[in-house]
N, C-alpha and C positions, 0 to 999 in steps of 0.2 A: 720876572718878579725879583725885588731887591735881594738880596741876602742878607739874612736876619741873624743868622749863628752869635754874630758880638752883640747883637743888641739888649740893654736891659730890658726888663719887662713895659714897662710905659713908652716905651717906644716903639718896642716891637705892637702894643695895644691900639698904634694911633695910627701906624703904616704898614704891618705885613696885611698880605692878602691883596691888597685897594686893584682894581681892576680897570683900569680908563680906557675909555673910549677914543675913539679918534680927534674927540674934540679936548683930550687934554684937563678933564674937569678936575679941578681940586678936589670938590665931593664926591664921591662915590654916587655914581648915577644907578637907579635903582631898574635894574630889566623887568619888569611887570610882562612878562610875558609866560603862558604855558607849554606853548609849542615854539617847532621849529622849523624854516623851510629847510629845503637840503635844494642845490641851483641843479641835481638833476635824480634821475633812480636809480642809478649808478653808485651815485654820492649820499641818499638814503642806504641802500643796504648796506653799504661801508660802513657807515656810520653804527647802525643796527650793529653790524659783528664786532667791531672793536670801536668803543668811543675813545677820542682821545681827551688830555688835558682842559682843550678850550673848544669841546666837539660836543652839543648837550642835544639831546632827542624831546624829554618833556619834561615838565616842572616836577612832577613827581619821582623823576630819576635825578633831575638834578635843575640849577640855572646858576648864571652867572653871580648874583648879588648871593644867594645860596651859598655858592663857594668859596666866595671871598669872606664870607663870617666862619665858615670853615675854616679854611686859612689861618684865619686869625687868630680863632680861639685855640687849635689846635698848637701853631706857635707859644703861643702866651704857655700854654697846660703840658708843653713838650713832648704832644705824641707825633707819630707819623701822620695822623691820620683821625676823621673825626666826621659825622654823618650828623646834620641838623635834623630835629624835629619839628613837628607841629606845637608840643607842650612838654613837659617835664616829664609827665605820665609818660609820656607818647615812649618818651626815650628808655625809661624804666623797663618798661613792658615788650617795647622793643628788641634792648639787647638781650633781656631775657629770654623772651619766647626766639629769638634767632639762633641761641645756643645749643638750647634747652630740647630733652625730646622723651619721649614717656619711657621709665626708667630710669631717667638721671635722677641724682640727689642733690640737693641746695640746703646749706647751712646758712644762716642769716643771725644777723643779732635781731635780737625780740626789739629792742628799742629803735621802731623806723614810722615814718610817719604813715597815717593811716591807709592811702591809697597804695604804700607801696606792702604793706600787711596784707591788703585785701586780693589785691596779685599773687604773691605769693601765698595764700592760705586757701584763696577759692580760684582762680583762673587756672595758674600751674597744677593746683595737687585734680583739678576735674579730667585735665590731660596724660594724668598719670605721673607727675614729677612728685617723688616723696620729697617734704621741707622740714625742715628740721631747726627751731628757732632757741638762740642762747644768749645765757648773758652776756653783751661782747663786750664786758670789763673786765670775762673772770679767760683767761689762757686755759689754763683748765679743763673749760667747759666749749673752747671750738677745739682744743685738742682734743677730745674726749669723741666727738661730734662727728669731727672732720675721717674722714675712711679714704681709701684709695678709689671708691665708688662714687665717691664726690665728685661733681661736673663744676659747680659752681660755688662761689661765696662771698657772699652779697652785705655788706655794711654802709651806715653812713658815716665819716668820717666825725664828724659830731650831730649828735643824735636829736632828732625834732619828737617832742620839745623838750626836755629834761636834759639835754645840752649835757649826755655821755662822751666823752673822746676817749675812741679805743686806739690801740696800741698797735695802729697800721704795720709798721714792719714787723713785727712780733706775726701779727695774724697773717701777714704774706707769707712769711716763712712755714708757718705751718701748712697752709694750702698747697704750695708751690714744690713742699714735700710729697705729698698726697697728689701731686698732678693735677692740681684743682684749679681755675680760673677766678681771678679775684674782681670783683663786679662791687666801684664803690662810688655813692651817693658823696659828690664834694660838696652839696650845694653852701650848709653853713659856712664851712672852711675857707671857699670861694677861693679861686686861681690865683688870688693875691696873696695867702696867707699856706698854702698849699699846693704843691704841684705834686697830686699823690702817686704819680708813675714813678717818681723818685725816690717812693715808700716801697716799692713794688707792683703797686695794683695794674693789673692787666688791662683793665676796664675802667672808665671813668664817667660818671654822667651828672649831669647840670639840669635844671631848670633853670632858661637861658630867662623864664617871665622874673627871677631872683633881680639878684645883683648887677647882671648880666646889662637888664633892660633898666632896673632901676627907680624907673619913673610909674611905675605902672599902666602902660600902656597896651603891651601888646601878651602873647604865651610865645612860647618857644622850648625846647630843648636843645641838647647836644649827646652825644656818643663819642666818646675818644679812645683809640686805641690805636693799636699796629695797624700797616697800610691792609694789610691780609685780611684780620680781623675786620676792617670796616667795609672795605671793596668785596670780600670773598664770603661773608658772614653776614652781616648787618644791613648793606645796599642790598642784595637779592631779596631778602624779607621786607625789609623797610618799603619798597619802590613797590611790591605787590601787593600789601597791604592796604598803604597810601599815606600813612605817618609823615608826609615830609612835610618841611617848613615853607611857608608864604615867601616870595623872594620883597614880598614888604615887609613881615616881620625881620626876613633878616636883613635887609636895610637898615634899619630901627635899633636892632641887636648890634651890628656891626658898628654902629656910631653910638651904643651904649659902653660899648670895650673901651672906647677910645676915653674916657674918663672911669674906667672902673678900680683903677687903682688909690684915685683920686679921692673918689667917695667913698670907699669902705676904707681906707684909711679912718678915714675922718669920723664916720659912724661907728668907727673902733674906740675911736678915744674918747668918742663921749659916752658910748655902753660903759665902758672902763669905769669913767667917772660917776656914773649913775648908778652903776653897780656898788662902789663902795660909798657912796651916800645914804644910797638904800640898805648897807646891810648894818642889822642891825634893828631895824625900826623894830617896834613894838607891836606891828597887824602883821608882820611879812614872821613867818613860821622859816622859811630861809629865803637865800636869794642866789639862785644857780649860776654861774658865769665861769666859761674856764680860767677868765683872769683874775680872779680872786684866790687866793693861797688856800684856803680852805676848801675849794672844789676838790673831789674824789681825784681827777685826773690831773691837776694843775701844772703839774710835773710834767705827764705826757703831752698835753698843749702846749708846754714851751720848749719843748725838744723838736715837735711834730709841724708845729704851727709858727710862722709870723709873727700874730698876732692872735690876740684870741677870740674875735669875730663881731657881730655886729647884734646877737641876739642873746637876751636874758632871760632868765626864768623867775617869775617873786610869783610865793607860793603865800596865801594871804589866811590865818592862821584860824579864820573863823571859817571858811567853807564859799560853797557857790554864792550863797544872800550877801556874803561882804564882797568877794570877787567882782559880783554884780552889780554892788554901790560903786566897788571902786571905776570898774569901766564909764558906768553913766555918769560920773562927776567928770571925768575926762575931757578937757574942751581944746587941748594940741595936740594928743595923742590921737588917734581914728582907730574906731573899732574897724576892724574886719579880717581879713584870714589870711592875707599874703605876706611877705615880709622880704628883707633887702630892697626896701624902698625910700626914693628919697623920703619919703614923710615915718613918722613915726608910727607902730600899728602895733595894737595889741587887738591876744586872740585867748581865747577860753577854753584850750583845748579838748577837753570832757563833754562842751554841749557842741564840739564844730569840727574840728579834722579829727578827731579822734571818739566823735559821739557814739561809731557805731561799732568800736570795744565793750564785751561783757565789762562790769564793774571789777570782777576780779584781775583782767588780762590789766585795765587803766592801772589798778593798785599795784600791780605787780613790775609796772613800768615807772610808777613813781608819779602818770597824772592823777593826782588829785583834785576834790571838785574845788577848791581853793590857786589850781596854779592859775598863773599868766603867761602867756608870754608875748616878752615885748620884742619886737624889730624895733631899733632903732636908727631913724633918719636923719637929717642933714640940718634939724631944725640949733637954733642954741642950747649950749647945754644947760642955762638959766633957766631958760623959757619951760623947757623938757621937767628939769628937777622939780622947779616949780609946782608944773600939773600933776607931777607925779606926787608928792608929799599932799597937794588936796584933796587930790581923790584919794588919797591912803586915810585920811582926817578924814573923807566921808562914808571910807569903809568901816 
């Protein structure tokens, strides 16, 4: 494999990892395959006791297109080391449940999207993991939180959807005092705008269906971490379970990297600009962005961050009935629920990833039945401002 060490990140996006064949292909040829022969049973049980580098047994322990999106991402995100999934979930629940074991403790900030709340509130605490959730704006309150009994401590680096940015190295240090393992959600922040091992976090995980893929095509995850942590921690769970990734989704994934610098750039600078077009209107009660001066954290997004992301939050001043006008006047925007795609996509978060919060947990997180949130895609930023001031006139 080349040596990557000098490379900037868009390059290393477009060529570490790439795994050729005999035949030399430009493209990364895709192994669709689950199993493996071995040319005797000699060379089967060898394999069994120590696999090597380019030595794979079956799709669920590993394959070649599998490891070259490995490869990749992990380069791009600067760990050792990095373990594909089937979905985003996959990978959440994953590194969790592979650390984790009844009597640890997990601190988490309260502001996480809703599959990863429901992990943490009903899966871990039924196995005996006590969780313990806080505001992760206030220091304070993971200080306060965090114990030497703490296993774990789990954030997203900007918060779905209310788009919080906590104070990454601040909150490593506290953990890393406490001997705690830091376990953080980059998906918003995305590999391009954050490479949070350089914040401290121990742990890092993607929904690879994001930005990653882009196009909305396929699911996937990632896990990045120490070569130890993923080989000696994360594969022995992951491969018994059966969490791993299609070696076609990572096909798909591996040639989504190779332009992901490219698009969330660009989907930055038009959030940017949509964002301060939007603030201010007269239906939007506010409008959340880390790149506006007036967000809580603005400060720590430009210290922490690149750039400040690709997703907004307009909070629409009359409640769900106007929210709900505004979505159905919509005619470039797409309702539906995923986001880092090229198209533009708003979500409702109160009746859809976060429906199934009591009304006090949403208030207390800041979704109201008025927010939105928008992903934005690759469309113009004309086109985009446009539909959005309509539907705001039809809310």
């Amino acid at each position: 494999m080349t040596s990557f060490q000098d490379w900037k990140p868009r390059t290393v996006a477009v060529h570490t990892g790439a795994r050729r064949s005999q035949y030399g292909e430009v493209a990364e040829a895709i192994c669709l395959t689950q199993g493996f022969v071995y040319p005797s049973a000699e060379a089967a049980e060898a394999r069994f006791l120590q696999t090597g580098e380019d030595e794979f047994i079956y799709a669920r322990y590993g394959n070649p297109t599998v490891a070259a999106f490995e490869a990749r991402i992990a380069a791009l995100e600067g760990t050792e080391d990095a373990f594909a999934t089937a979905s985003g979930m996959a990978a959440v629940s994953g590194a969790l449940m592979a650390m984790l074991r009844a009597g640890d403790h997990v601190v988490a900030a309260r502001a996480l999207f809703g599959s990863c709340l429901y992990v943490l509130e009903e899966v871990l605490t039924r196995y005996g993991v006590r969780v313990d959730l806080v505001d992760g704006t206030d220091l304070d309150a993971w200080r306060a939180a965090i114990t030497p009994q703490t296993a774990v401590v789990f954030l997203e680096t900007v918060s779905n959807p209310t788009l919080e940015v906590i104070d990454l190295p601040a909150v490593t240090a506290l953990a890393h005092e406490a001997g705690a393992r830091v376990v953080v959600d980059n998906v918003f922040a995305t590999p391009v705008f954050s490479r949070a091992a350089d914040h401290g976090a121990d742990v890092i995980i993607y929904s690879a269906t994001k930005h990653i893929d882009g196009q909305g095509r396929c699911l996937g995850g990632v896990i990045l971490g120490s070569r130890d942590f993923i080989r000696g921690t994360v594969e022995p769970y992951m491969k018994h379970t059966g969490g791993a990734m299609s070696p076609f989704n990572a096909w798909v994934l591996l040639n989504g990297l190779t332009t992901l610098d490219l698009r969330v750039r660009a989907q930055t600078e038009t959030a940017q600009a949509l964002a301060q077009a939007l603030q201010g209107h007269p239906k939007l009660a506010r409008v959340i962005f880390p790149g506006l001066a007036d967000h809580a954290q603005h400060a720590i997004a430009k210290a922490q961050m690149g750039g400040p992301g690709t997703v907004l939050a307009l909070d629409l001043a009359d409640g769900k009935e106007a929210a709900f006008r505004f979505l159905n006047a919509l005619r470039v925007v797409l309702i539906s629920n995923n986001l880092g795609d090229a198209r533009s996509i708003a979500t409702h978060p109160a009746t859809t990833t976060h429906q199934r919060l009591p009304d006090a947990q949403k208030a207390e997180l800041g979704i109201t039945s008025g927010l939105i949130r928008l992903s934005v895609g690759l469309e113009d930023v004309a086109d985009l401002c446009a539909d959005l001031m309509v539907a705001l006139d039809a809310a």
